[in-house]
C-alpha positions as a Markdown table, in Angstrom:
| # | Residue | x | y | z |
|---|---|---|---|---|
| 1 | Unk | 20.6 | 102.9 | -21.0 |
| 2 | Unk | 18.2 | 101.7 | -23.8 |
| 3 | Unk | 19.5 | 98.5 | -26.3 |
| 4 | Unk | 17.9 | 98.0 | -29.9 |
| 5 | Unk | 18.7 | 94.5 | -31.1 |
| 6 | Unk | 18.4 | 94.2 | -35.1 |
| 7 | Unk | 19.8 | 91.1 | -37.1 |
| 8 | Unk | 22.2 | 91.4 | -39.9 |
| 9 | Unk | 22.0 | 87.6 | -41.0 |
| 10 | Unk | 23.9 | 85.7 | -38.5 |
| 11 | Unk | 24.9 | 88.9 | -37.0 |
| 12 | Unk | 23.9 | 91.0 | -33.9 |
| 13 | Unk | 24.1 | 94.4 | -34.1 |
| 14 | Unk | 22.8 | 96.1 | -30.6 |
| 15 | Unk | 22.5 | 99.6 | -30.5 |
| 16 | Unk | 23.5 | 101.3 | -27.5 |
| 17 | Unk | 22.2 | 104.5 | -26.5 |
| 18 | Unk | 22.9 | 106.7 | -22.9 |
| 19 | Unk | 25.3 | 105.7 | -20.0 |
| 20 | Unk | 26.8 | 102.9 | -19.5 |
| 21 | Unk | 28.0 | 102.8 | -16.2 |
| 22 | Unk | 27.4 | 101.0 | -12.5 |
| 23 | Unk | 24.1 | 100.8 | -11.7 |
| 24 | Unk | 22.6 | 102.2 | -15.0 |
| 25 | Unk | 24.2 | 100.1 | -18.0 |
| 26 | Unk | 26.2 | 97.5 | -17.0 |
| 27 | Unk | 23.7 | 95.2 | -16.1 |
| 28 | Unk | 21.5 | 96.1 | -19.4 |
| 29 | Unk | 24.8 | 95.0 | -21.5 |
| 30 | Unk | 25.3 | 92.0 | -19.6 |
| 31 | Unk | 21.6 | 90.6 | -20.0 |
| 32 | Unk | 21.8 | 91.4 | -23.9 |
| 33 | Unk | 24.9 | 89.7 | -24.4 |
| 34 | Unk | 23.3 | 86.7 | -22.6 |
| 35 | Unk | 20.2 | 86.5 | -24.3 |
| 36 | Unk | 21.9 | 86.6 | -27.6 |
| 37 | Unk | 24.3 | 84.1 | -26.5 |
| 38 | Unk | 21.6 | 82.0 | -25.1 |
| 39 | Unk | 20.1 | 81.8 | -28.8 |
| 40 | Unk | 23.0 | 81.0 | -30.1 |
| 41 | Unk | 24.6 | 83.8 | -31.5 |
| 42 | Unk | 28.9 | 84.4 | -31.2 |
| 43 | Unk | 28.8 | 87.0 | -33.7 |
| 44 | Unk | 28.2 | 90.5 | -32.3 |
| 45 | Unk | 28.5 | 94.1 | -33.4 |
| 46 | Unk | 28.1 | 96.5 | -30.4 |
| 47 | Unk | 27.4 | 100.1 | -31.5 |
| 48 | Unk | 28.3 | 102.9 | -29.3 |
| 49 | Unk | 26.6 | 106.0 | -31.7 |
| 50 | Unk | 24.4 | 107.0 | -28.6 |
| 51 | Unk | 26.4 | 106.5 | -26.0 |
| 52 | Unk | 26.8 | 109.1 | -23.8 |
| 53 | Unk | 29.0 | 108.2 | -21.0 |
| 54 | Unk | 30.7 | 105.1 | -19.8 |
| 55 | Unk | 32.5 | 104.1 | -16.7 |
| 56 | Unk | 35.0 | 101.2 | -15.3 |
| 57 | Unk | 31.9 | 99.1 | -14.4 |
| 58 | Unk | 30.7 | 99.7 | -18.1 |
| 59 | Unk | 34.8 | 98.8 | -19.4 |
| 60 | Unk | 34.6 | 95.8 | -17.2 |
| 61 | Unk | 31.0 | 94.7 | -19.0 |
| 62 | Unk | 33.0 | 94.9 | -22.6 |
| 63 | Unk | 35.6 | 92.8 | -21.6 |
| 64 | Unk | 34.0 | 90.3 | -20.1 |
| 65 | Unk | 31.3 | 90.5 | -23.3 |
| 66 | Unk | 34.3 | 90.0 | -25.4 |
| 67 | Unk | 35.9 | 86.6 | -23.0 |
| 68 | Unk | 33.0 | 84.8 | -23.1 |
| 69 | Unk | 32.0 | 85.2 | -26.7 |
| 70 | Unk | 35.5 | 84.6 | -27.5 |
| 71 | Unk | 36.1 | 81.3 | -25.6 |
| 72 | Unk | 32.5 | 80.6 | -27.6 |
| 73 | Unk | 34.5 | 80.7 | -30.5 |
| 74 | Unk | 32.8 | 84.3 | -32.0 |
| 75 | Unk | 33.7 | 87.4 | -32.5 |
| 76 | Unk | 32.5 | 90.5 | -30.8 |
| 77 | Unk | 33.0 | 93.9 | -32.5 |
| 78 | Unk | 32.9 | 97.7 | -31.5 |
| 79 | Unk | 32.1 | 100.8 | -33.7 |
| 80 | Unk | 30.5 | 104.3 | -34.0 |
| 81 | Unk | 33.1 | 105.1 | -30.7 |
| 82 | Unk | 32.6 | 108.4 | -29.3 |
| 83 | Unk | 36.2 | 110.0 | -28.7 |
| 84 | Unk | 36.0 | 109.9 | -24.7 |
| 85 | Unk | 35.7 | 105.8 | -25.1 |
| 86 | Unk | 38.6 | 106.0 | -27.3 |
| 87 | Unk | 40.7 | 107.7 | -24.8 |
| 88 | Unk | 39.5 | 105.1 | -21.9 |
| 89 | Unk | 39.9 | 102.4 | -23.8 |
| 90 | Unk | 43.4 | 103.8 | -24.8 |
| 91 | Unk | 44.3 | 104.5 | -20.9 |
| 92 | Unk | 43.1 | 101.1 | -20.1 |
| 93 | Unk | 45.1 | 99.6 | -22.8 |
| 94 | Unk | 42.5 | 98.2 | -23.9 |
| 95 | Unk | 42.2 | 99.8 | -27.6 |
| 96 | Unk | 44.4 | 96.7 | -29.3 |
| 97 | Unk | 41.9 | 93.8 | -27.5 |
| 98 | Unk | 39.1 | 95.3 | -29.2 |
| 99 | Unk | 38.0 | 95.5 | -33.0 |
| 100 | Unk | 37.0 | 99.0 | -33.7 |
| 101 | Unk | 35.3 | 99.7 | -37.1 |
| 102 | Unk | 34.0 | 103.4 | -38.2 |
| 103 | Unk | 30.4 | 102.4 | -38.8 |
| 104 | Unk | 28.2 | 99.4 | -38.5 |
| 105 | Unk | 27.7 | 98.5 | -42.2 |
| 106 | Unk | 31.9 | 98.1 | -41.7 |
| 107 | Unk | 31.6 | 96.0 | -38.9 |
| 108 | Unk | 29.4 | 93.7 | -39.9 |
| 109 | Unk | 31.0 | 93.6 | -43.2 |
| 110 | Unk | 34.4 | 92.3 | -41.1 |
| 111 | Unk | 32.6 | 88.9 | -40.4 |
| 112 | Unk | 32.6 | 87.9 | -44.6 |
């Protein structure tokens, strides 16, 4: 899995594109989310237009993202979500945790 990191002011938008799953992705997520919490940053778009696949291990990477930044005190925000991550999240019951947002310009337009 490949991440592109851009800056939206204060906010991190990464781009995720390919699988994210054990072995592949997960550990790629994790280490972004770190570095950006490491400069500082609690606000966080992730967007999912690329992704391809993603797995429990990948689910598990998302919520932990979003506890950490959370007890931070930030915000961390999904959108561009392919339908078969809708489902998941849906089956996990983990649709209402999340804020979902059609497109990126949306999302980071949430934070105002």
């Amino acid at each position: 899995m490949m991440i592109t990191t851009k800056q939206a002011g204060e906010i991190t938008v990464l781009t995720l594109s390919g699988k994210i799953t054990i072995g592949e992705g997960d550990l790629n997520l994790r280490n972004s989310i770190r570095e950006e919490l490491e400069k500082g940053t609690i606000k966080i778009v992730i967007d999912f237009t690329e992704v391809t696949r993603i797995d429990s291990s990948g689910i598990g990477e998302l919520v932990s993202a979003y506890t950490i930044i959370s007890n931070r005190g930030g915000k961390l925000k999904l959108c561009n979500l392919p339908n078969r991550v809708i489902e998941i999240l849906q089956v996990t019951q983990l649709l209402s945790i999340f804020e979902i947002y059609n497109d990126e310009e949306e999302a980071v337009k949430s934070f105002d």
